[in-house]
N, C-alpha and C positions, 0 to 999 in steps of 0.2 A: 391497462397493462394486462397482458396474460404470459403465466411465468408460472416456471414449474422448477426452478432452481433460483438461490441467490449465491451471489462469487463475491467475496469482499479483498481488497487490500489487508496489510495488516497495519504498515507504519505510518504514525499521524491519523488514523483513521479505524482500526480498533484500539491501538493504542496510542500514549500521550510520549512517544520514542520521538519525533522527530526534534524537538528540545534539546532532548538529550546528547543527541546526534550532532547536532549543530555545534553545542558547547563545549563537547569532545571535542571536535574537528579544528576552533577556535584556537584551545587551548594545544592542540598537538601541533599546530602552526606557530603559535607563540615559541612553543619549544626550540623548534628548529628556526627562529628567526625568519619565518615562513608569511607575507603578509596574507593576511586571509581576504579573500573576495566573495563578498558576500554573493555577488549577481552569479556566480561562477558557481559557488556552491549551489544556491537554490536551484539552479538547473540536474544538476545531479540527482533530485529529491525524486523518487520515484522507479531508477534507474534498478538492475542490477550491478555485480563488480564489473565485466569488463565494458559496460555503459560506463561507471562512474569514472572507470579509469581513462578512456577516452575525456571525457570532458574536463576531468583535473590535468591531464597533459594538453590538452587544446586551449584550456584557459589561460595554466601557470606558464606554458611555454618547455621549450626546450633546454632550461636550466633547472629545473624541478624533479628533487630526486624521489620518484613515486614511492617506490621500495621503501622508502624509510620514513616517508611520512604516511604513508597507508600505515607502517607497522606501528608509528607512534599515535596514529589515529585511534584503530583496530584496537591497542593495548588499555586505553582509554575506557575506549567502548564498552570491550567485552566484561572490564571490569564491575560495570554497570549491570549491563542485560540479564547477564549469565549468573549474576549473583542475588538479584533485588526484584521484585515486582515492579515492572511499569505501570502505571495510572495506566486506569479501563478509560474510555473517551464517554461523552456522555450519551447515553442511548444506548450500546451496546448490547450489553445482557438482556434489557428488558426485549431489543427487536430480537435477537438469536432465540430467545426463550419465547417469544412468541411464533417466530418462524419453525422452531421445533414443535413446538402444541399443536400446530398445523400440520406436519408432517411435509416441509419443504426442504429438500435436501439443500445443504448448504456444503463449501467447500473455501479455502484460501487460497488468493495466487497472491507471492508476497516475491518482491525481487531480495529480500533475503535471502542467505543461503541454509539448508533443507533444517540443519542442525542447531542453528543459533534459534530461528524461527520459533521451533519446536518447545525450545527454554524458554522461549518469551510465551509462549501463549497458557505452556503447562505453569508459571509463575501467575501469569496473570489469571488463572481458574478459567481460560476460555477454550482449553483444548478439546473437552467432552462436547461441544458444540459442531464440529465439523466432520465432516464426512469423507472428506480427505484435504491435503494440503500438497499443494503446487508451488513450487520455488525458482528463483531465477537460477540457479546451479544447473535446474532440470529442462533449459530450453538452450537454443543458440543465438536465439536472437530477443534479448530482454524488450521490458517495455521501453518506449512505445510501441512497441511492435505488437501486435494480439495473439501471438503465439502461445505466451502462457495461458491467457483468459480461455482458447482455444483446446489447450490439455486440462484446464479444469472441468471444464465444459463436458471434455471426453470422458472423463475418469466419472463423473456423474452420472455420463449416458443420457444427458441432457443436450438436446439444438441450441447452439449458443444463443440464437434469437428468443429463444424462450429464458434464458437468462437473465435476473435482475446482477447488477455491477457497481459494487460500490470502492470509489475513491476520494484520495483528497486530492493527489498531484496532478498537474495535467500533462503530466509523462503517461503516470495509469490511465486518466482519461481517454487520451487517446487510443492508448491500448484496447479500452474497453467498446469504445464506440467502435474502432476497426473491427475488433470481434462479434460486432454486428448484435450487442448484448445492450438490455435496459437500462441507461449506466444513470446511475446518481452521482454527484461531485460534493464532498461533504469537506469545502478547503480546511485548510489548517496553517502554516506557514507560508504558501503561498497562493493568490487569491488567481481565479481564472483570467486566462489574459484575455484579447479583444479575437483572435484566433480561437481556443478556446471556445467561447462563449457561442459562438457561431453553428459549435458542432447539434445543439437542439438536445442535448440531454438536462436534467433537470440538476440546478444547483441551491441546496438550501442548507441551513445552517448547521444542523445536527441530524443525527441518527435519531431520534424523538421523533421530529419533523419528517423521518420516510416512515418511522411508525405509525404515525398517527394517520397519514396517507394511506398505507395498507391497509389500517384497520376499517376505514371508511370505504375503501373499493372490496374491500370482503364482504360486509356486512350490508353494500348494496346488492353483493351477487348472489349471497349465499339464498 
C-alpha cells in the first residue's frame, strides 16, 4: 500500500449506529401497521436520503406513504443520535490516534446528512480526528456512486488512488473501489455478497485488524 490519506465511512463502521437504525425503522413500521422487510431494508444501508427513498418506494410499492413513515422513522432516530453517545466500534480511536501520530490526514464521507453527522461524531469524542467531513447532502449522486469518496479526496488535496477507504456496507464499497481508493470492508450488518467479494479489496474483521496491518507495512518501510 502506498497512501497518503485515509477516508472512513461513519455508520456501522465508526460507529455501532446501524442497530439503532434498524430498530427505529422496525418499530416506526410497527406504528403504522407497516410490515417491515428486512431484505428491503438492508439494501438501503449505506445509501444517502434520496437513495434510501428510492429503495423504500421500489420495495414497499406504490401504496407506501414515505412522508409519514420517514417522519415516524426520522422521529425515532433523531431522538436517539442527537441526544446520546453511540458506541465507538472496536478499533477506532486506537487506528485514528495512530494515523494522527503519523501525520496522515484523514477525513469522513458519511451518506448522513452534514448536521446530524456532526452530533454524532462531537457525542462520540471523534470529531478532533478529522480534517474535514463529506456528507451525502453534499453530492447528487449518493453512494454507490464515488462521488462523495471523490470530494473527500478533494477537499484533502489528496489523488483518490492514494487513498486508504474504510467501510462496512457494500453500497460504500462499491463507492469506494469506484473512486479508484484502497478500500477495506470492515461488515457489520451486512456480510459481502458473492459480487462484492469479487471487487479485490480487502475484507477482515475489525479496525484492529487494518491496525495491526499498517503498523507492520510501516515498520517494514520506515
Amino acid at each position: 500500500m502506498n497512501y497518503q490519506a485515509a477516508i472512513f465511512d461513519m455508520d456501522g463502521l465508526l460507529l455501532d449506529t446501524e442497530r439503532v437504525c434498524k430498530g427505529v425503522f422496525e418499530e416506526a413500521c410497527a406504528s403504522l401497521s407497516i410490515p417491515f422487510l428486512e431484505d428491503v431494508y438492508l439494501d438501503i444501508i449505506g445509501r444517502n436520503a434520496q437513495g434510501i427513498e428510492q429503495v423504500l418506494r421500489a420495495g414497499y410499492g406504490n401504496d407506501l406513504d414515505y412522508p409519514v413513515l420517514h417522519h415516524a422513522w426520522k422521529t425515532r432516530y433523531d431522538a436517539v443520535v442527537k441526544h446520546q453517545a453511540i458506541p465507538v466500534k472496536e478499533g477506532v480511536i486506537e487506528l485514528l490516534a495512530w494515523l494522527k501520530d503519523n501525520n496522515v490526514p484523514t477525513a469522513v464521507a458519511t451518506s448522513t446528512q452534514n448536521d446530524v453527522a456532526k452530533i454524532k461524531l462531537k457525542f462520540a469524542g471523534l470529531d478532533h480526528y478529522f480534517d474535514n467531513l463529506t456528507t451525502g447532502c453534499e453530492v447528487t449522486n449518493g453512494k454507490p456512486d464515488p462521488e462523495i469518496y471523490l470530494l473527500a479526496a478533494e477537499r484533502l488535496n489528496i489523488r483518490p488512488e492514494e487513498c486508504l477507504a474504510f467501510e462496512d456496507s457494500n453500497n460504500g464499497v462499491l463507492a469506494a473501489v469506484r473512486a479508484n481508493m484502497q478500500t477495506f470492508q470492515i461488515p457489520d450488518l451486512v456480510q459481502p455478497s458473492a459480487e462484492i467479494l469479487t471487487l479485490g479489496h480487502t475484507v477482515t474483521s475489525s479496525l484492529s485488524n487494518v491496525l495491526a496491518t499498517l503498523k507492520i507495512q510501516h515498520s517494514t518501510t520506515a
